[in-house]
C-alpha distance (Angstrom), angle and dihedral (degrees) to the residues before:
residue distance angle dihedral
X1 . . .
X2 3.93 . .
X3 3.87 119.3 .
X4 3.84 131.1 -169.7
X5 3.61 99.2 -98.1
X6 3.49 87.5 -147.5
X7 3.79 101.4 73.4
X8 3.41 99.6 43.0
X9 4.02 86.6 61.1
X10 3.99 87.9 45.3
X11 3.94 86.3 52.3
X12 3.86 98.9 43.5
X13 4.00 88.1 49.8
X14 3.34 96.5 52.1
X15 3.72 101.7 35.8
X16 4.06 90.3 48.8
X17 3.69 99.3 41.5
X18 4.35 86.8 52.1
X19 3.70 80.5 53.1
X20 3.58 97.8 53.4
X21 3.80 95.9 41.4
X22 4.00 86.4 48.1
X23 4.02 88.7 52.1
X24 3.81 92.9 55.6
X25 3.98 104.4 42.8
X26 4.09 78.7 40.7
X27 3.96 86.5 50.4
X28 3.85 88.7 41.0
X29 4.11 84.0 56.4
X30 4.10 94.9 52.5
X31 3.53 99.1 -105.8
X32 2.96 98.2 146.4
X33 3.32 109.6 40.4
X34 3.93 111.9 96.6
X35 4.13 136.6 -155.5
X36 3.85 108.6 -90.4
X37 3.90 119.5 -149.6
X38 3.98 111.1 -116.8
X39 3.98 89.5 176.8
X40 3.69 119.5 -144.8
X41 3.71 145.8 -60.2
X42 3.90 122.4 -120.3
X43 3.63 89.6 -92.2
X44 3.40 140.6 51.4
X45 4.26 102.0 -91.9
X46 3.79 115.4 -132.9
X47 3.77 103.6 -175.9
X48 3.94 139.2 9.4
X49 4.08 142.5 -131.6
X50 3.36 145.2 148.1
X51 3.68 134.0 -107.2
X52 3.91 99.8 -177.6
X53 3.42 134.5 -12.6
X54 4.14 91.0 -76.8
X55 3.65 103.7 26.9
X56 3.81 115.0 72.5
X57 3.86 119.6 -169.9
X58 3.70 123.0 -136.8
X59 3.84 128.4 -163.8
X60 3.78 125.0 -149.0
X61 3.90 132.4 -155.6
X62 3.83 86.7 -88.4
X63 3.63 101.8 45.1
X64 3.50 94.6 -108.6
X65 3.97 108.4 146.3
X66 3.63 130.1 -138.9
X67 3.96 135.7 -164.2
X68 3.57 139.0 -169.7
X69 3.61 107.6 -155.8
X70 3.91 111.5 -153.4
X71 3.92 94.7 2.4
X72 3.74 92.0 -178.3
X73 3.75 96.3 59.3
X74 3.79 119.5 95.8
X75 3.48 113.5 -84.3
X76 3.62 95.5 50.6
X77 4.22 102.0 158.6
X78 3.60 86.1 58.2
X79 3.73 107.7 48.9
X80 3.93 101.3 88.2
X81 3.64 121.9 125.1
X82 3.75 132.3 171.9
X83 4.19 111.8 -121.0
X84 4.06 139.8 -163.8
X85 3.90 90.1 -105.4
X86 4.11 95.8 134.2
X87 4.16 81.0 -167.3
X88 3.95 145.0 4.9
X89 3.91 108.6 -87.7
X90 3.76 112.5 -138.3
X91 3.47 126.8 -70.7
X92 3.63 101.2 -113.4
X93 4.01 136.9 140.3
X94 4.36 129.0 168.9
X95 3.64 106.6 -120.2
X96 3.82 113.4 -119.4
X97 3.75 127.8 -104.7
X98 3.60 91.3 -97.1
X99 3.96 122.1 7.6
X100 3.98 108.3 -176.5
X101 4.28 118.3 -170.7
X102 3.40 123.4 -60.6
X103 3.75 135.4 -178.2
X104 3.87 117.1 -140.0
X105 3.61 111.8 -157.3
X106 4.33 118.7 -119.7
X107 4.00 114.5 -112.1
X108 3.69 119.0 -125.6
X109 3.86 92.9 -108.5
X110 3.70 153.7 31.4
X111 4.11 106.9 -44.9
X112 3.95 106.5 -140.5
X113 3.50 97.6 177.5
X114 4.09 138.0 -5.7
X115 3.83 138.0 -164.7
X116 3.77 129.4 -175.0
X117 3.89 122.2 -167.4
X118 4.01 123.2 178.9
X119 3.60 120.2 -159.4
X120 3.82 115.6 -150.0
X121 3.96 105.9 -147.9
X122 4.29 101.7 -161.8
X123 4.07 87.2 7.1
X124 3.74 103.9 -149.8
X125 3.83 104.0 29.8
X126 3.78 120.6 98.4
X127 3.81 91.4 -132.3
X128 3.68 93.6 68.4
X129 3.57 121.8 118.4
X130 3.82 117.3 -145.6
X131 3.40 122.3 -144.7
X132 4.04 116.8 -156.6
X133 4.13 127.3 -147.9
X134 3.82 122.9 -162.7
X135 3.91 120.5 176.7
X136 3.91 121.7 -178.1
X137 3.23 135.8 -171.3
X138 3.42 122.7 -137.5
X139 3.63 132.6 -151.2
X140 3.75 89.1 -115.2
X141 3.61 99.3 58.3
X142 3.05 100.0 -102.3
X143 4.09 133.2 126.6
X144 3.54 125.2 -137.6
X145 3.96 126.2 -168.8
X146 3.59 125.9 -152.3
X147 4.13 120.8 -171.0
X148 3.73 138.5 159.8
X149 3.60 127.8 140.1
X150 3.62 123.2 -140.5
X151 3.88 153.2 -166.2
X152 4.09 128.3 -83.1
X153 3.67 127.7 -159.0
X154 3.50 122.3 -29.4
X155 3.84 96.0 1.1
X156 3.55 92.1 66.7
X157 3.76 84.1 63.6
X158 3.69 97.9 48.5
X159 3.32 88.4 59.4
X160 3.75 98.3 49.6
X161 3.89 86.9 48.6
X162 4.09 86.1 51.3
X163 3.03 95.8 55.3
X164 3.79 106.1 44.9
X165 3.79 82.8 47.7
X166 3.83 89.0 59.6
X167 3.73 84.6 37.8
X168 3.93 90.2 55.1
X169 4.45 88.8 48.0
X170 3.36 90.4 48.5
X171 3.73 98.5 49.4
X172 4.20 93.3 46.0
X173 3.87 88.1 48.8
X174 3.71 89.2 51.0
X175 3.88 87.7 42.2
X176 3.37 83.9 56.9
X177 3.25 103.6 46.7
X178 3.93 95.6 52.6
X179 3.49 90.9 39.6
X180 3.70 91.3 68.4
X181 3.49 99.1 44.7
X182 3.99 95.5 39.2
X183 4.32 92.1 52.0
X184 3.74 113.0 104.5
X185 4.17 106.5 -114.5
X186 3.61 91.1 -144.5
X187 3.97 81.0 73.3
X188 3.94 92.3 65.4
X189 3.62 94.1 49.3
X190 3.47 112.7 119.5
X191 3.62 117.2 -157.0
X192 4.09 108.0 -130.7
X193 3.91 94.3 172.7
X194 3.88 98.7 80.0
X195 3.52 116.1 70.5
C-alpha cells in the first residue's frame, strides 16, 4: 500500500521530538534515577543522618554509629565503618538558590527513617547545579541511597528545547529513511519510450 511519504516524515518529527522533550523534563524530574543498595552495618540501625553530602550516619539500639564514606562509589555493601560520633547531629541542609520539582522514587519496603541533604555547588548564582541526597532506612537494616542532580531555571528549559531539537533530527532522518524504502518504485520510473 503506497503512502505520501511526506506525512509519515511530518509524523515521525513530531512524534520523536515530543519524545525527546518528554525524556529531558522527565530526566529533569529524577526519573531515572533509581535507589542504590548501601547494605548494612554490623548491627541492626535504629535511626539515620548525614555527615556530608555522601556519607550518611546510622544509629543502632546501642548508640553505636556507623558511616559509609563515599556511598556512591563502587563497592557500596562494603563501605561501612563504625565512627567517634557520641550522637546523630541534626538533620539539617540550606535550600539552594533555586530548587525546581522533583520526583523521588518509592523503595520496595517499609521506610523507617529518611534524610535528604542538597549541596549547593556556587550557592547564590543561578548557574548552579544542585545535587540532591536521600538515605532511608529500611526496616531490614538496610541503607539505601538515592542521588541525581538536576537543572534550575532557565537551564532546565534549554535542555528540554535540546532535546526535542534532537528529537525533531532524529525523527526527519528516520522520516527519511522510511520514506525511501516505503515509496512505490513504479513512481521513479521514467518512461523513455515516448519521444
Amino acid at each position: 500500500m503506497y503512502r505520501r511519504p511526506g506525512l509519515i516524515t511530518i509524523i515521525l518529527v513530531i512524534s520523536v521530538a515530543f519524545l525527546g522533550g518528554l525524556y529531558a523534563y522527565l530526566s529533569n524530574l529524577g526519573w531515572f534515577e533509581p535507589w542504590k543498595p548501601l547494605g548494612k552495618p554490623l548491627e541492626k540501625p535504629i535511626k539515620i543522618s548525614f555527615y556530608e553530602e555522601n556519607s550518611p550516619l546510622v544509629q543502632t539500639i546501642d548508640g553505636t554509629i556507623y558511616t559509609c564514606l563515599n556511598s556512591l562509589s563502587a563497592n557500596q555493601k562494603d563501605c561501612w565503618i563504625k565512627t567517634e560520633f557520641l550522637e546523630l547531629p541534626k538533620k539539617e541542609s540550606s535550600p539552594c538558590y533555586t530548587v525546581d520539582p522533583f520526583d523521588v522514587p518509592k523503595l520496595p519496603e517499609k521506610v523507617i527513617d529518611m534524610v535528604e541533604f542538597e549541596s549547593c555547588p556556587n550557592r547564590g548564582l543561578m548557574f548552579s547545579t544542585p545535587r540532591q541526597h536521600n538515605f532511608a532506612l529500611l526496616e531490614d537494616g538496610s541503607v539505601w541511597a538515592w542521588e541525581y542532580s538536576h537543572r534550575v531555571g532557565g537551564f532546565a528549559f534549554f535542555d528540554i528545547f535540546i532535546y526535542t531539537i534532537m528529537g525533531a533530527v532524529l525523527g526527519l532522518i528516520l522520516g527519511g529513511v522510511i520514506t525511501t524504502i516505503t515509496v512505490d518504485p513504479k513512481l521513479h520510473k521514467v518512461d523513455t519510450t515516448q519521444k
